[in-house]
PAVOFI-873170 format. One line per 10 residues: for each residue x, y, z of C-alpha. Coordinates in nm, 4 decimals. Layout:
BEGIN
X,Y,Z  ...
//
This chain:
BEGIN
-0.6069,3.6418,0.2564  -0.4152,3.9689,0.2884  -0.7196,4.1834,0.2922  -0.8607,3.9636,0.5452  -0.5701,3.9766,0.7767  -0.5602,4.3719,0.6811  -0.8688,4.4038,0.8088  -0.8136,4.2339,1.1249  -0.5144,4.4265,1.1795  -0.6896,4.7792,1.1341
-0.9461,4.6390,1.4262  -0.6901,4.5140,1.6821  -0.4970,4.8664,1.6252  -0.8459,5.0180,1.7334  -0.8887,4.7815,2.0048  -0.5560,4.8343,2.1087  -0.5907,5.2323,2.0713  -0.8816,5.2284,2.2707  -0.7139,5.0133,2.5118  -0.4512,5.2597,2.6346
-0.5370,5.3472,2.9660  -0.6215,4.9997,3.1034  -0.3062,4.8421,2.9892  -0.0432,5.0895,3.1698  -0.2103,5.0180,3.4312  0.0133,4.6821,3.4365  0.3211,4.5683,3.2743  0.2132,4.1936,3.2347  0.2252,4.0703,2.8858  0.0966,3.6786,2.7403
0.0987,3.4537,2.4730  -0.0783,3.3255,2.2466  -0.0761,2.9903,2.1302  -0.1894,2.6261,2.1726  -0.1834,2.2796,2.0297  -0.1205,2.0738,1.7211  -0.2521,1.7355,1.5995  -0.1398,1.4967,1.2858  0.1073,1.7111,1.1396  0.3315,1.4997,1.0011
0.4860,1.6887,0.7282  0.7012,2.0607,0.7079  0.5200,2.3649,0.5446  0.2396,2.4768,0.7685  0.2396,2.8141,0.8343  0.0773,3.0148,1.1440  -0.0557,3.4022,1.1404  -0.2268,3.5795,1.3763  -0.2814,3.9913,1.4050  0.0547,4.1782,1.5156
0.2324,3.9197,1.5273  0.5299,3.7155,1.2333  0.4389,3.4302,1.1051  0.5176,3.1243,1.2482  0.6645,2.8139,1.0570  0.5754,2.4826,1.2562  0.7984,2.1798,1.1938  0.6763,1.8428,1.0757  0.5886,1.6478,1.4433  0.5618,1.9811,1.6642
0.2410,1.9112,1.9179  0.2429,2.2756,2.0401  0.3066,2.6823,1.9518  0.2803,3.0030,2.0518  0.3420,3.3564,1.8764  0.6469,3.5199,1.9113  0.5450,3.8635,2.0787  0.3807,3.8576,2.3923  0.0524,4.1001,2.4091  -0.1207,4.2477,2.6873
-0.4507,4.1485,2.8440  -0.7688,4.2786,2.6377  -0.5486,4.2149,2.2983  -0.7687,4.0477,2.0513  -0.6007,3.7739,1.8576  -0.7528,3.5422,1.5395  -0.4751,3.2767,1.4224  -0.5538,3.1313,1.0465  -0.3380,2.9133,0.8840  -0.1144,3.1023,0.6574
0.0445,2.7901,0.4203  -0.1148,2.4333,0.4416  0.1669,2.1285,0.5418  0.3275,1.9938,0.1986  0.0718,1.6969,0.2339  -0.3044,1.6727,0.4039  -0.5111,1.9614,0.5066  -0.4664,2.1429,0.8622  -0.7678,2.3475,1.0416  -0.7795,2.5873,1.3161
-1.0671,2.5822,1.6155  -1.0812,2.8115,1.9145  -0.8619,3.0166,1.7160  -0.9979,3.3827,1.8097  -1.0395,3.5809,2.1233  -0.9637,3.8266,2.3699  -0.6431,3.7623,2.5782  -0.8186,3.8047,2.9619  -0.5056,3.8058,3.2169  -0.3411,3.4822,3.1434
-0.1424,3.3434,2.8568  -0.3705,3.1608,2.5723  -0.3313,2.8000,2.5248  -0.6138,2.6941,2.3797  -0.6196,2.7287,2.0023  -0.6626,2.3966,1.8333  -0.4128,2.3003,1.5341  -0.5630,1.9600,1.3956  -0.4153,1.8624,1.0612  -0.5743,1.5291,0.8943
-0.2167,1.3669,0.8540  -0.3592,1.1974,0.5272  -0.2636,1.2118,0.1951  -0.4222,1.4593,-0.0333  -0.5619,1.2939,-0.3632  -0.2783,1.4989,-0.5244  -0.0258,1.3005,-0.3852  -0.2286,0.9467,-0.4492  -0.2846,0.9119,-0.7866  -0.4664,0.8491,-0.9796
-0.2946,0.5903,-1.2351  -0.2509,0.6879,-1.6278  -0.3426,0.3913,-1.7087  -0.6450,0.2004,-1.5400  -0.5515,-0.2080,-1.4618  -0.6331,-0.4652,-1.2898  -0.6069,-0.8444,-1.2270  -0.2297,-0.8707,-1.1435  -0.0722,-0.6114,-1.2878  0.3015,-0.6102,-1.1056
0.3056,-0.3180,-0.8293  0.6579,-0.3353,-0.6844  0.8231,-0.1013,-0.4178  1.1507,0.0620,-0.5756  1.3744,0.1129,-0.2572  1.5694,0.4709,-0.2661  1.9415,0.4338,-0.3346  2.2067,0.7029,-0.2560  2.5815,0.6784,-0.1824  2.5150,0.9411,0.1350
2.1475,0.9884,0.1932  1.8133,0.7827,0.0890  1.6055,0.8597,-0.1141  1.2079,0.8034,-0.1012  1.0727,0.5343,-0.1859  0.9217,0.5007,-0.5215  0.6817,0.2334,-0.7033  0.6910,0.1004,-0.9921  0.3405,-0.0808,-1.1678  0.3145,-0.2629,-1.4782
0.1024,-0.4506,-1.7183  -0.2524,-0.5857,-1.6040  -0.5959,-0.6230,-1.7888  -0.7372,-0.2831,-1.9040  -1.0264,-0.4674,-2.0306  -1.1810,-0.8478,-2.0328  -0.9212,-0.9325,-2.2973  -0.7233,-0.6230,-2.3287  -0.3850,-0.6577,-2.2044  -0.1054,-0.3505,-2.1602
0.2514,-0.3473,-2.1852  0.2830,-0.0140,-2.0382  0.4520,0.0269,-1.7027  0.4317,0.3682,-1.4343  0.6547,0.5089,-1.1938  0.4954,0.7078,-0.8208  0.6730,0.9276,-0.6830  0.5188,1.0383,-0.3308  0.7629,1.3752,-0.3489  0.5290,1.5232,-0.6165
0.2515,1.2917,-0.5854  0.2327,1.1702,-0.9590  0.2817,0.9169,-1.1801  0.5159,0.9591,-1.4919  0.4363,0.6966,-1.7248  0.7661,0.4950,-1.7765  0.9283,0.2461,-2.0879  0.7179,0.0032,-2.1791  0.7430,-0.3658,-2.1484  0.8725,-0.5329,-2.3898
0.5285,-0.7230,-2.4474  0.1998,-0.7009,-2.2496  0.1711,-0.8992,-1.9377  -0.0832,-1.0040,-1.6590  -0.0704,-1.2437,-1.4597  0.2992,-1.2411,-1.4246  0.5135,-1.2106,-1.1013  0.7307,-0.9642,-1.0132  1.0549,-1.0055,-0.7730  1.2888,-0.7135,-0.6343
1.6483,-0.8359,-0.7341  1.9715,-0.7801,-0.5295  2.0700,-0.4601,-0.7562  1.7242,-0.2930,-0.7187  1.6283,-0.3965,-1.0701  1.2782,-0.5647,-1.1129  1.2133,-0.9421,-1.2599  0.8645,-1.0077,-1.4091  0.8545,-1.3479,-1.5019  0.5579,-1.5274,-1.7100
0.1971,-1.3855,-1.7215  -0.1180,-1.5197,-1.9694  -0.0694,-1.6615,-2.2920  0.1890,-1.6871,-2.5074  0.4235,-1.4881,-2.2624  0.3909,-1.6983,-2.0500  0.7372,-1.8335,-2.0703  0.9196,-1.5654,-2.0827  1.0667,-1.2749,-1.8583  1.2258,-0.9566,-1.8756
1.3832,-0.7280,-1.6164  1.3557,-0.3647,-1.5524  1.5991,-0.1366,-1.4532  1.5193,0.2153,-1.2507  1.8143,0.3977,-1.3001  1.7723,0.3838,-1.7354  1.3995,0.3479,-1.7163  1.4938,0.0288,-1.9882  1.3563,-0.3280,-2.0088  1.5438,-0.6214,-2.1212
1.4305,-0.9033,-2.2397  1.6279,-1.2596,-2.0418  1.8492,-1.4429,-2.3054  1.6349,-1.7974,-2.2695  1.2864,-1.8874,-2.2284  1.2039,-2.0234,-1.9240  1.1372,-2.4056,-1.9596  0.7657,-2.3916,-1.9373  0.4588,-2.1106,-1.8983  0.3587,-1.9859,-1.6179
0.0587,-1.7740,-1.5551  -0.0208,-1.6892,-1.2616  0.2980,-1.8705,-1.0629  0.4359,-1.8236,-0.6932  0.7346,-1.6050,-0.6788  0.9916,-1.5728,-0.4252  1.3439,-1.4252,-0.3720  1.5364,-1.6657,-0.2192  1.8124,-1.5819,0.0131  2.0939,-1.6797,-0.2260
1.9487,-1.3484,-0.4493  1.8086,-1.6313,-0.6951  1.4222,-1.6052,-0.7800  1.2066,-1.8968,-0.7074  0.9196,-1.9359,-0.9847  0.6678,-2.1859,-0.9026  0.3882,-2.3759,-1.0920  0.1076,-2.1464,-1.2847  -0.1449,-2.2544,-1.5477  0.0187,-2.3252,-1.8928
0.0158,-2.1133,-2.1933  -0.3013,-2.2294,-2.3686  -0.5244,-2.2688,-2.0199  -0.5521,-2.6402,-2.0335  -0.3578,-2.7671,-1.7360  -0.1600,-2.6436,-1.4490  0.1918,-2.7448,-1.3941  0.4411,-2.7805,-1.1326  0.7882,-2.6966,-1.2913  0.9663,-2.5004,-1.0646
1.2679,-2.2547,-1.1921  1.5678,-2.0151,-1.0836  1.6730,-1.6637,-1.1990  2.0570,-1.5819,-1.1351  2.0521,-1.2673,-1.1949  2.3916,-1.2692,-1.2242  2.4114,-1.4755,-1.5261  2.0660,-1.3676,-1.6518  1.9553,-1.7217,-1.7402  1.6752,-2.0022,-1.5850
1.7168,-2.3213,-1.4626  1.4787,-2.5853,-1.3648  1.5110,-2.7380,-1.0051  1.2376,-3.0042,-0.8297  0.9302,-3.0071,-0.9453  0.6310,-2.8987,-0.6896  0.4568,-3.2306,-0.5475  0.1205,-3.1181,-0.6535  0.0714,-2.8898,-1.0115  -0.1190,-2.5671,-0.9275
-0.2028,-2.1962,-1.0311  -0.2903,-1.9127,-0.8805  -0.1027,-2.0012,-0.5213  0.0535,-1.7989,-0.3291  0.4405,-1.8055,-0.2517  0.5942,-1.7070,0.0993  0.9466,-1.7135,0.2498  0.9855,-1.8608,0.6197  1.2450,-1.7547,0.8305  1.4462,-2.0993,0.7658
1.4625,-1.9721,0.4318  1.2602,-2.2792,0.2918  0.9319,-2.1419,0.0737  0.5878,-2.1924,0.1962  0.3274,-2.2987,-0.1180  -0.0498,-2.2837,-0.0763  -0.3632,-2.3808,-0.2510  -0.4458,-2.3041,-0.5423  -0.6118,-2.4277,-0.8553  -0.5512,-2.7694,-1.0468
-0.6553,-2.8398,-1.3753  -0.7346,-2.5909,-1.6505  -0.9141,-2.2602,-1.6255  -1.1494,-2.1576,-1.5097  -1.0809,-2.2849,-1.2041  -1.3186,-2.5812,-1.1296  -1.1340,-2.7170,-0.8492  -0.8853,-2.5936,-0.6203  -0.6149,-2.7894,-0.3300  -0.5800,-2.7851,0.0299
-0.2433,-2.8879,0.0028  0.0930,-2.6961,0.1396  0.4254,-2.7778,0.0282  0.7853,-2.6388,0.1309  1.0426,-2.5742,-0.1408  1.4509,-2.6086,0.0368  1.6707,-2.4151,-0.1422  1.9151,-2.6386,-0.0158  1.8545,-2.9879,-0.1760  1.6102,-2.8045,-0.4529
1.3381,-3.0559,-0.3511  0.9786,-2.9880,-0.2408  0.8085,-3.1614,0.0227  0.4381,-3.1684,0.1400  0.3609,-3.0528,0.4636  -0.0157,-3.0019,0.6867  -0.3338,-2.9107,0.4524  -0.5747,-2.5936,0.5019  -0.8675,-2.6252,0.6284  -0.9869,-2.6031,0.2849
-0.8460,-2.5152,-0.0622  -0.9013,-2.1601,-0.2474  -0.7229,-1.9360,-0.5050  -0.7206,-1.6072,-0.4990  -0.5732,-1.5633,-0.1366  -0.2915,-1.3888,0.0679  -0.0712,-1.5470,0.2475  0.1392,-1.3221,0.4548  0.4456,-1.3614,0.7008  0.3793,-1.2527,1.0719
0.5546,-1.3193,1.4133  0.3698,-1.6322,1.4596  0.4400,-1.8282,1.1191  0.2237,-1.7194,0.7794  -0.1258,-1.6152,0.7915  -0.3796,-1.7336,0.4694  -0.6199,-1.5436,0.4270  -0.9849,-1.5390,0.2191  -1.0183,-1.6690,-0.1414  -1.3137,-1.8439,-0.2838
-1.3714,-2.2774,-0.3266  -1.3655,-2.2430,-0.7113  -1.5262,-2.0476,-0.9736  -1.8665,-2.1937,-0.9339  -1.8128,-2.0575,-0.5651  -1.7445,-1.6794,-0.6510  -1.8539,-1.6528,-0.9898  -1.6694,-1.5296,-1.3411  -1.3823,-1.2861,-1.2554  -1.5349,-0.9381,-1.2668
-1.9014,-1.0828,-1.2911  -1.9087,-0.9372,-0.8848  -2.0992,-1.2579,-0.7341  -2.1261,-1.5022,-0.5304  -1.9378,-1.5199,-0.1854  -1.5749,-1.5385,-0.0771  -1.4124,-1.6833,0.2367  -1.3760,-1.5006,0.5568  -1.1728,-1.7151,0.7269  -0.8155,-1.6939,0.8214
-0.5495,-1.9788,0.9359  -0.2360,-1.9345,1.0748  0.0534,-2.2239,0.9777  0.3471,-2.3116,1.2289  0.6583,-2.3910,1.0268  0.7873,-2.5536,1.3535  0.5269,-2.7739,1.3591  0.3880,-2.7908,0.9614  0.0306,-2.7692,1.0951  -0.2637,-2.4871,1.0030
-0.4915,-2.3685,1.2705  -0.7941,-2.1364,1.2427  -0.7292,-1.7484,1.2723  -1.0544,-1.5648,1.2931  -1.2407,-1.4070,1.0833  -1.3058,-1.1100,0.8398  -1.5303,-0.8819,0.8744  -1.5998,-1.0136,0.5128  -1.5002,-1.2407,0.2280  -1.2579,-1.1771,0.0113
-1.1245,-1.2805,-0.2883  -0.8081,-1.0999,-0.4891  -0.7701,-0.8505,-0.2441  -0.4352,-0.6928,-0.1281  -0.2656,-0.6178,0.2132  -0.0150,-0.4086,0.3142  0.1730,-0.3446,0.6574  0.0773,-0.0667,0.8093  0.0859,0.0921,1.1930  -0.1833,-0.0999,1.3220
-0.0404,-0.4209,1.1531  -0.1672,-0.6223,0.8529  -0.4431,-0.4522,0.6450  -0.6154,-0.6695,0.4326  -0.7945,-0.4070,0.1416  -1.0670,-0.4373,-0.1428  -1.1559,-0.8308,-0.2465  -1.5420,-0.7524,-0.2221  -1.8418,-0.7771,-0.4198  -2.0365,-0.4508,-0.3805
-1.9747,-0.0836,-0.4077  -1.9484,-0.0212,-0.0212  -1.8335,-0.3566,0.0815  -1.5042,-0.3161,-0.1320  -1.4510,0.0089,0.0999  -1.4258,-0.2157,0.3866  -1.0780,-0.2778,0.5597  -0.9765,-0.5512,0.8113  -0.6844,-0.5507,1.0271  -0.4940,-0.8369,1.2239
-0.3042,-0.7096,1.4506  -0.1360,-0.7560,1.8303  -0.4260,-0.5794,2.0863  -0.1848,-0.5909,2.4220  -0.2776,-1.0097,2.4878  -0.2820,-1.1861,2.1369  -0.3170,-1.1346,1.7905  -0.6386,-1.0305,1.6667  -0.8903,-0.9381,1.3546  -1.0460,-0.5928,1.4021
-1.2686,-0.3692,1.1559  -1.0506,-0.0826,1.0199  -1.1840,0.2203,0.8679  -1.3455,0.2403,0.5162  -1.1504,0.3747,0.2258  -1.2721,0.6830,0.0469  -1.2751,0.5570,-0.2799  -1.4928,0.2734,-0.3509  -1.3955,0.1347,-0.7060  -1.0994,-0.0301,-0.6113
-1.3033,-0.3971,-0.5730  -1.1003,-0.6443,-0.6128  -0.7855,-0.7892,-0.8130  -0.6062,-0.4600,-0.6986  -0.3153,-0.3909,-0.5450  -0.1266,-0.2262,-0.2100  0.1869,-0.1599,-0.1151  0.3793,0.0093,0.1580  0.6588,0.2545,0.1079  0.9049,0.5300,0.2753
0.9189,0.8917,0.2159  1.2195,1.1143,0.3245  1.1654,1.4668,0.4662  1.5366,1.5112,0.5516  1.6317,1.8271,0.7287  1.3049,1.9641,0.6120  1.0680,1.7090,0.8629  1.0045,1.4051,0.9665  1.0203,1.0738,0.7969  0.7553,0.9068,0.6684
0.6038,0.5436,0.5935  0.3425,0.5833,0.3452  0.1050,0.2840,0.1661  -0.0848,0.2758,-0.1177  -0.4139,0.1247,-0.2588  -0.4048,0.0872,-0.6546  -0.6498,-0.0132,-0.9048  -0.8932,-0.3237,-0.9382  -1.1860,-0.3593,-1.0838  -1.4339,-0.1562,-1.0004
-1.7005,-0.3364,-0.7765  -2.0270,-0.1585,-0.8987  -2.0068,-0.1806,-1.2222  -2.0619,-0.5438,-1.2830  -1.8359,-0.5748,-1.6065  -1.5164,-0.6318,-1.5890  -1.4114,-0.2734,-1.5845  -1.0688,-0.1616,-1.4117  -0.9917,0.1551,-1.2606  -0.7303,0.4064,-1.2510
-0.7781,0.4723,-0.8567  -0.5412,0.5058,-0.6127  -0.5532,0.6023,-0.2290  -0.2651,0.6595,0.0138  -0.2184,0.7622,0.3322  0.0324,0.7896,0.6132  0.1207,0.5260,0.8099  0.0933,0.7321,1.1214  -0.2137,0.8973,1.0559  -0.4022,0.6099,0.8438
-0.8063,0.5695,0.9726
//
């Protein structure tokens, strides 16, 4: 780069030299500059021939040069230094000044995250491994936020212990402590002190927990067992600070249940409270503003999952009883269910196993439909459509509002993003953009985070796609991918 911009130099002196007589002619000088796009992050530098480089802070939309030239002055602006995150190109960037100053060099910058920043994983996972946001903590300034994912299926029966850390400052993830056994299938809760519960998971696990704790990178085992197993269970933190663990299948795969338990994490320990009206697995779990808990679906029985319920049911933290309220339309595993303005939104899943095939066999078809429930009236009404069914897909809040990711069957369907989101009139479904990487499939996760530029730019929301299995390969083979982006400047 220096012996570029040397050489450009030595040519504008000629220019310049050659130049002489023309410009005393008048004493009117211009500048040079123009506009910028997506920069969302400090670090891009500016040159251009003659003139100091010019640092551009995170946000700025336009710049110009320093030193004013005269008119005939050649100019060629490059970028100098990239932005500390995404890529930023110049366009229209050299000419001849001609009488008037020069606004029309073209900054765009892609605003995205750089694969550097994204991932990928150490360890490759999918099917439920716990992917939690750790929220920055500081007595006078916060800190970014990082993410913490454990456990998950490395293979069709290979099951890790090992847990990760992201940090979106240098991009990477640091492998953290283990768990104290390996888990999938578990649920995961953000407690009150900022350490992490994961409760339950397949097998013989399944009736225990552990928490971990950011600030020693430790795990700890709870002091009890929790009163029965439960893999793949609803989990909710209640408003008390208590966790709410709901149903799941039981530890040999023979039944599902409907014990219901509490976490006080102050005293560390379990205790059962009302049983869930009907037993289920693989449900979801989702806080309403009254602070009651919203259970859907699901499977009954043993697994595989051969049948699955329409029901709903409301847990009150109150009187520790459940109670059912309105059906959906029809009953699936393997869905979201997701808290908007309007009440919860449930989205895809499959019938049963006969429906969408063997996990990680990558057949048959998943729902595209979406209903919305009213907790002021306890009823489900239709909510669109997909551009495609999905099954154990993920969905994260982002700019444009809910993005539903992954969940698919083949290689370029699982790019495929949908987004429900507020269009000016009503709440809508609308095709996003694709991801880049395509092996994310389904059984993966997402999550949306914060990252602090301080004095040094602005601040930014960032989200994250992580793992799955990978949709092509039609084994049950997980991945190690993960894409991120900023909020602000996601496709």
């Amino acid at each position: 780069m220096t012996t570029a911009r040397t050489r450009i130099a030595l040519a504008a002196a000629m220019i310049l030299a050659a130049g002489l007589g023309c410009s005393s002619k008048s004493s009117e000088t211009y500048s040079i500059g123009g506009t910028i796009t997506g920069l969302t992050t400090a670090g891009l530098v500016l040159g251009s021939t003659g003139q100091p480089d010019l640092t551009i802070p995170a946000g700025q939309t336009s710049f110009a040069f320093a030193n004013k030239v005269a008119s005939g002055t050649r100019y060629d602006v490059i970028v100098v230094a990239q932005a500390s995150q995404g890529s930023c190109s110049v366009t229209r960037g050299a000419g001849v000044v001609a009488g008037a100053d020069v606004t029309s060099v073209v900054v765009t910058c892609d605003g995205s995250l750089s694969s550097d920043f994204s991932g990928p994983l150490n360890v490759a996972r999918a099917f439920y491994f716990t992917a939690i946001v750790l929220p920055g903590r500081s007595p006078s300034w916060p800190n970014d936020d990082k993410v913490l994912v454990a456990g998950g299926h490395t293979g069709s029966d290979a099951v890790t212990a090992s847990a990760e850390v992201f940090n979106p400052r240098t991009g990477k993830w640091t492998m953290a402590a283990s768990m104290t056994v390996p888990r999938a299938s578990a649920c995961s809760a953000l407690l009150p002190s900022g350490k992490v519960l994961v409760a339950g998971g397949a097998g013989a696990v399944g009736n225990t927990a552990e928490v971990y704790d950011p600030a020693t990178d430790t795990w700890t085992p709870t002091d009890h067992p929790m009163a029965a197993g439960h893999d793949l269970p609803g989990c909710v933190v209640l408003a008390s600070g208590k966790v709410l663990i709901a149903g799941g299948l039981n530890q040999v795969n023979t039944g599902s249940n409907a014990v219901s338990e509490l976490y006080d994490p102050e005293t560390g320990t379990f205790t059962t409270t009302g049983p869930m009206v009907t037993a289920r697995y693989w449900h979801t779990a989702t806080e309403l503003p009254s602070g009651k808990v919203l259970v859907t679906g699901g499977c009954t029985g043993g697994y595989p999952c051969t049948a699955t319920t329409a029901t709903a049911e409301l847990y009150d933290p109150v009187s520790g009883t459940w109670s059912a309220t309105g059906d959906l339309p029809a009953g699936v595993f393997g869905h979201t269910a997701t808290s908007v303005p309007d009440g919860v939104l449930v989205v895809g899943g499959c019938k049963s196993d006969d429906a969408c095939g063997p996990t990680g066999a990558h057949t048959g078809n998943a729902e595209k439909a979406a209903s919305l429930y009213h907790p002021t009236t306890g009823a489900f009404e239709a909510a669109g459509e997909m551009t495609t069914g999905r099954v154990g897909h993920a969905v994260a809040f982002v700019d444009q509002g809910f993005r539903f990711f992954g969940g698919t069957y083949g290689a370029e369907g699982s790019r495929t993003t949908d987004v429900y989101g507020w269009d000016g009139a009503t709440w809508a479904w609308t095709a996003a953009g694709p991801l880049t990487i395509a092996d994310h499939g389904s059984y993966l996760q997402a999550v949306r985070g914060y990252m602090y530029e301080g004095e040094w730019g602005q601040n930014g929301p960032y989200w994250l796609v992580i793992g799955g299995l990978v949709s092509s390969a039609g084994t049950y083979s997980p991945t190690a991918a993960v894409e991120g982006a900023f909020e602000c400047c996601s496709n």
